[in-house]
Structures are given as structure tokens and as C-alpha cells.
N, C-alpha and C positions, 0 to 999 in steps of 0.2 A: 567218741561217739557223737554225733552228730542231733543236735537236740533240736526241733521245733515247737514252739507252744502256738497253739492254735484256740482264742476266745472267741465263741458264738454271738454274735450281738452284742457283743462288749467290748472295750480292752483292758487289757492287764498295767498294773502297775510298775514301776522296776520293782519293790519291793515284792512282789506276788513270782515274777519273774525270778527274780535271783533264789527266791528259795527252792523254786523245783530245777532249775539247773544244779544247785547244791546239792536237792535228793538224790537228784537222776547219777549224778556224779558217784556216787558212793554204790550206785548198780553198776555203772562203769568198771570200778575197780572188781566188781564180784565176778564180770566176764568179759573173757577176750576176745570172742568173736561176733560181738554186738556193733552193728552199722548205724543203724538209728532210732532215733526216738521220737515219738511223736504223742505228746501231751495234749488234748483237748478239751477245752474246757467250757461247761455250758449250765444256764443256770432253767432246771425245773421248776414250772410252777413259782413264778417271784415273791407271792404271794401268801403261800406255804413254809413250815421251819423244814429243815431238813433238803433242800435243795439244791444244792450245789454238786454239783458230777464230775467229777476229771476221770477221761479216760487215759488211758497208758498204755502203748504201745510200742515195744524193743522189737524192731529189726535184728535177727541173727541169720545165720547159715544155714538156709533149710528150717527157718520154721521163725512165727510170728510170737511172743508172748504178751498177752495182753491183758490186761483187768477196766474196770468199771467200779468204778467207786462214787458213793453219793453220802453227804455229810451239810453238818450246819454252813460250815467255810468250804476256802477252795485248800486253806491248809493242812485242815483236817483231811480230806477227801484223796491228797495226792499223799499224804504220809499211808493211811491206809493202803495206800494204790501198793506202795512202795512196799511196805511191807507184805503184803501178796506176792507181790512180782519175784520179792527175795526169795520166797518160795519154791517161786514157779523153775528159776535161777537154779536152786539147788538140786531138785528133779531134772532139769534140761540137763545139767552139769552131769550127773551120774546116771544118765538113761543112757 
């Protein structure tokens, strides 16, 4: 699957990076008809706790799954993501 991270008015670090290629990875193996991914990531409110957003979005075959997720970091925020998505994953899989 083909992964893009996309930061808002920022850039990421390698280490920020290589951890959601890791997650994303491990959605990988959950489906096989997954094209791409696209991670976005953008910071609410700088000013405020709780503001960090990664969205997530898996390209499949007929149909988009995608979550929104907002958290203290951006590592919290895309584990959340992930954990969703595994969800959404498992309903796609058996609909």
C-alpha cells in the first residue's frame, strides 16, 4: 500500500514518520485490497492541550475508510486513528 503523510504548516520528523508507516503497515497486512493511504496531519489551536489531529484515510476497491482523530501528540492521535480503522477493516471485510 502506498502511504503519503501530509503536515499542515509543519514538517514531520523521520522519527514521527517512521512510526505511522509502522501503524499503517500493520493495516496492510489486515487487507488486501487496500491502494493507499493518506495520513494528514494538522495541529488545532496551538495554544490549547488536546490539539493534535491525524486524519486517516485507506483507499480500497469501491469504497474510502477513513477516521479523524485528535489527541495531546500526533502519536497518540494516529494510534487512535488506527485502532478505528481496524474496526472499520473488520466490518469492510465481512459486509
Amino acid at each position: 500500500m502506498n502511504t503519503t503523510i501530509n503536515a499542515v504548516k509543519f514538517r514531520t520528523d523521520e522519527k514521527l514518520e517512521k512510526f505511522i508507516h509502522e501503524k499503517v503497515a500493520k493495516l496492510d497486512r489486515m487487507i488486501d485490497n487496500a491502494v493507499t493511504c493518506e495520513v494528514t496531519l494538522k495541529v488545532d489551536k496551538p495554544e490549547s492541550d488536546n490539539n493534535k489531529i491525524a486524519e486517516i484515510r485507506i483507499g480500497v476497491r469501491g469504497k474510502d475508510l477513513f477516521v479523524s482523530k485528535q489527541a495531546d501528540t500526533f502519536e497518540q492521535a494516529v494510534s487512535d486513528g488506527i485502532d478505528t480503522l481496524k474496526v472499520q477493516i473488520e466490518k469492510y471485510k465481512n459486509a
